[in-house]
ROVEX-217785 format. One line per 4 residues: number of its first residue (from 0); their letters; for each residue x, y, z of C-alpha. Coordinates in Angstrom, 3 decimals, always signed. Example, Ala and Ser with C-alpha at 12.3 -4.5 7.8 and 13.67 -1.06 7.14 Angstrom:
REM residues 2
0> as> +12.300/-4.500/+7.800; +13.670/-1.060/+7.140 $
//
This chain:
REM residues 203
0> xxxx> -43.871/+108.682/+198.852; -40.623/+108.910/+200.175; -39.210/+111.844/+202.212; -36.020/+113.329/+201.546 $
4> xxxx> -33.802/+115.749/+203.860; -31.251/+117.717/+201.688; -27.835/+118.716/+203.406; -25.892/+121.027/+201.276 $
8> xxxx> -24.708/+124.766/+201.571; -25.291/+125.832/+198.111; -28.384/+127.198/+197.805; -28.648/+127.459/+194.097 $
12> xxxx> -27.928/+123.112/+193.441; -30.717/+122.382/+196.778; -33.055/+124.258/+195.089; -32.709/+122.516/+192.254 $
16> xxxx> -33.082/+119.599/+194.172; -36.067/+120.159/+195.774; -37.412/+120.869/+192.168; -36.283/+117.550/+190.706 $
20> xxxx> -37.024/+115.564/+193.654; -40.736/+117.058/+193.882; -41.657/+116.881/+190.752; -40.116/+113.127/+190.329 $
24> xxxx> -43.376/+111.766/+191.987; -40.942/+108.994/+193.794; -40.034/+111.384/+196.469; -41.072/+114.736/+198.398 $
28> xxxx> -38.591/+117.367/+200.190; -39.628/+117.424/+203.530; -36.534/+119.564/+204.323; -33.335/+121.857/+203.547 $
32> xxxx> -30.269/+122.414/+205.762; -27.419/+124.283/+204.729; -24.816/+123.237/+207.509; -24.195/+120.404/+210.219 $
36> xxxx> -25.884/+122.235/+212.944; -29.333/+122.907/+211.113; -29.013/+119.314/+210.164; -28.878/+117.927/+213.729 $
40> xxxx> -31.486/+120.271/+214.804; -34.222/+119.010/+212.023; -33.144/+115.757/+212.570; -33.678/+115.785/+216.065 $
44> xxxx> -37.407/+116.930/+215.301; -38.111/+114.603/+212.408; -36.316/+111.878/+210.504; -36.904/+112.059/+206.778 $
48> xxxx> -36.445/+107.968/+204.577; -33.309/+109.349/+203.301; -31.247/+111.749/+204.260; -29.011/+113.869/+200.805 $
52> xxxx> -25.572/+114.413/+202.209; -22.864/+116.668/+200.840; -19.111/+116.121/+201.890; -18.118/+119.911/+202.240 $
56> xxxx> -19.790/+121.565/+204.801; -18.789/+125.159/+206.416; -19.288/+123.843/+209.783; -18.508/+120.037/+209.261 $
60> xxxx> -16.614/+117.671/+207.734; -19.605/+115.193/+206.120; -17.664/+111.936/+206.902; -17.797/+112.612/+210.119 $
64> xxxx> -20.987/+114.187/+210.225; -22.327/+111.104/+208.452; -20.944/+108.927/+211.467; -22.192/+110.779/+213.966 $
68> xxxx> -25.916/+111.226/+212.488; -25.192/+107.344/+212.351; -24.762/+106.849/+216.022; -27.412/+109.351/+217.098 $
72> xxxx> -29.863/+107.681/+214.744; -29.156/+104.137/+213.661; -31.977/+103.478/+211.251; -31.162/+106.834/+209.145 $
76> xxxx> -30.767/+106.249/+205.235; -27.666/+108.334/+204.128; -27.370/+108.884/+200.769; -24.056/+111.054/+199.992 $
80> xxxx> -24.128/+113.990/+197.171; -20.855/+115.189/+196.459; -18.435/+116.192/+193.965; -15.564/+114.302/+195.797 $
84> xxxx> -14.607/+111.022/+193.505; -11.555/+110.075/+194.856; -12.103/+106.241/+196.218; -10.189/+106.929/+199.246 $
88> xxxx> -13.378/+109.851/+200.381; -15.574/+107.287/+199.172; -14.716/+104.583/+200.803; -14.512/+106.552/+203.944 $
92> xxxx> -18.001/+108.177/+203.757; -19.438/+104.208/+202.654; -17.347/+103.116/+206.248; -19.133/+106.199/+207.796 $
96> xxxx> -22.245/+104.474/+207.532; -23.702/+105.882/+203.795; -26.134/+103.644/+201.852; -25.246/+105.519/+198.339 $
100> xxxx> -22.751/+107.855/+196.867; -23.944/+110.045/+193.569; -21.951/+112.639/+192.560; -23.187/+115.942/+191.859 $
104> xxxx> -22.397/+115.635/+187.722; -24.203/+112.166/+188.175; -27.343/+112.454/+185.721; -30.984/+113.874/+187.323 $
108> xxxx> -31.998/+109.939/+187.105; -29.045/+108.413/+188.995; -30.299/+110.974/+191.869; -33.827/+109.389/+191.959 $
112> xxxx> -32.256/+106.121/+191.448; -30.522/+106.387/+194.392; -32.784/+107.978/+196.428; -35.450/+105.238/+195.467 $
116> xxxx> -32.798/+102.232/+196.015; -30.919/+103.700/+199.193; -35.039/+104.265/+200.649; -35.157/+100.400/+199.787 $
120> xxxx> -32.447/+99.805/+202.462; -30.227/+98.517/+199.228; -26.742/+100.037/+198.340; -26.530/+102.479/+195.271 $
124> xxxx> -23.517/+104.163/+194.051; -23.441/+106.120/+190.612; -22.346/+104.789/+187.350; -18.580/+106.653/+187.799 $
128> xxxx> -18.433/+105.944/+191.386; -18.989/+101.887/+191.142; -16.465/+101.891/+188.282; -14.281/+104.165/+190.738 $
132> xxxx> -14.709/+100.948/+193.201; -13.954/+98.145/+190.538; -10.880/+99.776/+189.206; -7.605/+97.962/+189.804 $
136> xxxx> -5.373/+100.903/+191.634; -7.973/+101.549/+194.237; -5.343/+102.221/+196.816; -3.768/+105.207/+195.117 $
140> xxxx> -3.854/+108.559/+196.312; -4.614/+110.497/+192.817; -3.542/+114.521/+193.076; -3.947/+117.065/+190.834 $
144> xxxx> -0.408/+119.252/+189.940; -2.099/+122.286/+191.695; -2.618/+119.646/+194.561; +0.603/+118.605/+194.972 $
148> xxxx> +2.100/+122.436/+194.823; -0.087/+123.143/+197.336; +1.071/+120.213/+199.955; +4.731/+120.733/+199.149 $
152> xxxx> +4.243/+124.506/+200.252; +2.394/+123.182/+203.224; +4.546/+120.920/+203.986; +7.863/+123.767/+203.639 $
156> xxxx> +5.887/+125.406/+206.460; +4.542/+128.059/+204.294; +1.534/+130.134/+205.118; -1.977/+130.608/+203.032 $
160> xxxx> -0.886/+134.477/+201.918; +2.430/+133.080/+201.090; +1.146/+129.968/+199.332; -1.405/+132.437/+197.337 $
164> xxxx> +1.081/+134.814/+196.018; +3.593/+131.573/+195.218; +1.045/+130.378/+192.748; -0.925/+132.928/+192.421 $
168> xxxx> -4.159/+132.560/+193.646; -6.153/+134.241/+196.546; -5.727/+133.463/+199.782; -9.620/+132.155/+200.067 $
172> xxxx> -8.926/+129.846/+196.874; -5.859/+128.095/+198.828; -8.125/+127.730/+202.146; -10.685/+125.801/+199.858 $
176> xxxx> -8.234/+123.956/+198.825; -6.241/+123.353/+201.726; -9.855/+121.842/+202.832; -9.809/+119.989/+199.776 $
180> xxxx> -6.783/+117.874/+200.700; -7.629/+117.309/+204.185; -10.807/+115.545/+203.016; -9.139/+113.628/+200.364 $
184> xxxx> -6.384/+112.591/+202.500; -8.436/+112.075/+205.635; -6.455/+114.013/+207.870; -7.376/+115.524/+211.237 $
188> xxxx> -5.562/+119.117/+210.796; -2.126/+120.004/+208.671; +0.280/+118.326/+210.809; -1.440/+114.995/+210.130 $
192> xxxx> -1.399/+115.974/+206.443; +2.372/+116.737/+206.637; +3.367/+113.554/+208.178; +1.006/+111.640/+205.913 $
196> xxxx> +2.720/+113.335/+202.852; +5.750/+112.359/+203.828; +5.120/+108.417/+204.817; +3.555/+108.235/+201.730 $
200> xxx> +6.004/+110.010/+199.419; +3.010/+111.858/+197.582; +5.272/+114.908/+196.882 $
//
């Protein structure tokens, strides 16, 4: 039986988790976390075969969190669960130190599937995600035009409140998207996104 960890702040999709994963009779929850720091502290106490990952964390950014878990515990089986497609936050997360990458549409089986193949010490990435990674214009940055709204405001220096009445949308819709960008971009904080926007003429 293998034993999963879950890492994800939505309570509703872990507990739907924990219901597929149980009742799969490949694998057995063994716990929840809903942020970084709960992570590290279970983690610290016991190490489960594979460890679900989501990207977006309140407290954390997962690529880095991934990294780090990787340093503090070498043998650790990742196994990312995101909603993130973009190659460039793949790639990242698989240099991070990830064994799989499933996105959160993927199908219930591709989640046991890559659960049961990351547990093997084997590579897994979903169905969309591997043809994500065979795909010819890899090195693109794709944006959405709500995206690229968004980091030519950012870049004009404008606030959130004055970004959210621009295009109007609340001010807590432009933060989660303004922490959108950062992760698809991979930058540090909005000046690095502003310079990188620039150098690479994605506005």
């Amino acid at each position: 039986m293998i034993h999963v960890h879950i890492v994800d702040d939505h309570k509703v999709l872990a507990e739907g988790l924990v219901k597929l994963i149980n009742e799969s009779e490949l694998a057995q929850v063994t716990g929840v976390s809903y942020n970084a720091a709960q992570c590290k502290q279970a983690l610290a106490h016991e190490l489960p075969d594979v460890l679900l990952l989501d990207i977006n964390l309140p407290d954390a950014n997962g690529i880095e969190l991934c990294a780090e878990l990787k340093i503090l515990h070498p043998t650790l089986r990742i196994l990312a669960l995101t909603s993130y497609g973009e190659y460039s936050v793949v790639r990242r997360m698989m240099e991070s130190g990830a064994m799989g990458y499933v996105l959160k549409n993927a199908m219930s089986e591709e989640v046991l599937a890559g659960i049961e193949t990351v547990a093997r010490g084997e590579t897994f990435l979903c169905h969309e995600v591997d043809l994500l990674m065979k795909r010819k214009d890899n090195d693109a940055i794709w944006l959405t035009n709500r995206e690229r709204d968004l980091l030519r405001l950012i870049v004009e220096g404008y606030t959130n409140p004055e970004i959210a009445e621009a295009i109007f949308l609340s001010p807590e819709t432009i933060k989660g998207y303004r922490k959108n960008l950062l992760v698809k971009l991979g930058a540090k904080n909005t000046a690095s996104l502003v310079k990188m926007a620039i150098e690479q003429k994605l506005i």
